[in-house]
N, C-alpha and C positions, 0 to 999 in steps of 0.2 A: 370533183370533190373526193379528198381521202380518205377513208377510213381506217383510223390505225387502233390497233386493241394496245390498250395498256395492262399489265398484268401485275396487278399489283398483288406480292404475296404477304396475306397477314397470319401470323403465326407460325409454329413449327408443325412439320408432318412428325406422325408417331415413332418413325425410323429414328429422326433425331434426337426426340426423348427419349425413348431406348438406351442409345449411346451413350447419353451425358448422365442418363442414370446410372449403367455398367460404370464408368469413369469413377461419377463421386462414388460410389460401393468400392470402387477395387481402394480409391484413394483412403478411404476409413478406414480400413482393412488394415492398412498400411500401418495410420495414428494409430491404431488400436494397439496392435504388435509396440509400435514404439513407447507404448503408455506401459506397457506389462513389463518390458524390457528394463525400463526406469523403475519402474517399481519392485520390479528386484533386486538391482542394484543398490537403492534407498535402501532396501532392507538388510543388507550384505553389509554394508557400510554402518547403518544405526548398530545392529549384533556386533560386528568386529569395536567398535571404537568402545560401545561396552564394555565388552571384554577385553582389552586393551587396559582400560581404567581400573577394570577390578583388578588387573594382574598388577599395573604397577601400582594400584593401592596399596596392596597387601606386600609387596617388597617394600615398600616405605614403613610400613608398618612394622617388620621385620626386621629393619635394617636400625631401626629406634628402640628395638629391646636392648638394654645392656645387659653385656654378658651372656649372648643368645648362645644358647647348651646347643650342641649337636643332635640331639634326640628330638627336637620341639619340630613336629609336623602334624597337619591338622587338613579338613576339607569342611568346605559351605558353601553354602548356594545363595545369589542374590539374583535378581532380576532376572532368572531364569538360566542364569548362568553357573557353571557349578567348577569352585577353585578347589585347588588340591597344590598343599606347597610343604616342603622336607626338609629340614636343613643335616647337613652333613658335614662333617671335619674334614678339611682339605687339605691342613697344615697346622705348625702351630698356630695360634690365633688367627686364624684364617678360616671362616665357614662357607662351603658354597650351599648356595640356596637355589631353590627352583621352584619356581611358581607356574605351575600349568592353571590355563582356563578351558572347560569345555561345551559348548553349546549347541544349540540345532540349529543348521538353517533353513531358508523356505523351504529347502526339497525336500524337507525332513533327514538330511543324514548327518552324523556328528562332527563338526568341526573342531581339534582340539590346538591350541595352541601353548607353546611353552616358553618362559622367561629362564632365563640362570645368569644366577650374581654371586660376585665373590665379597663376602663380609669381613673384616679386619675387627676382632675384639683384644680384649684383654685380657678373659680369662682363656684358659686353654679348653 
């Protein structure tokens, strides 16, 4: 007669969970960074596209006054954004205009960006 042991293993030893815990930890670590990464970029993007809109608002606006004088520059702030636009004589009936926008981003430092257009009026 033989005797044979069968060995049957139930369960995991601690060594194992150990490991597959380090694993999922390092793998979150990972989503996590990739989560923060996205979310700054959302936010880089939402800020520019704003400020994108208010600069060409306000050139649209500008380009609709008739008879826009060379002197007419002004500055305001909307959604946390702050515009500043000049216009100047470039030629006869010809104004160039400039529309800057300036705002914060995540990291707190100033972003400024700047539009310029050339206007065609009537008066000089």
């Amino acid at each position: 007669m033989k005797i044979s042991k069968k060995m049957n293993q139930k369960g995991l030893t601690i060594l194992e969970v150990l490991v597959a815990m380090i694993i999922l930890s390092m793998s979150l670590l990972v989503l996590l960074n990739m989560a923060m990464v996205a979310l700054d970029g959302n936010d880089w993007s939402n800020k520019t596209t704003i400020a994108t809109q208010l600069m060409q608002e306000k050139m649209e606006q500008l380009r609709n006054i008739p008879g826009l004088s060379s002197s007419y520059s002004g500055t305001d702030t909307a959604s946390g954004v702050s515009r500043v636009w000049k216009v100047t004589n470039a030629d006869n009936h010809l104004r160039k205009v400039i529309v800057a926008v300036t705002y914060e981003n995540i990291k707190g430092d100033q972003v400024t960006n700047e539009l310029t257009s050339y206007i065609k009026t009537d008066s000089l």
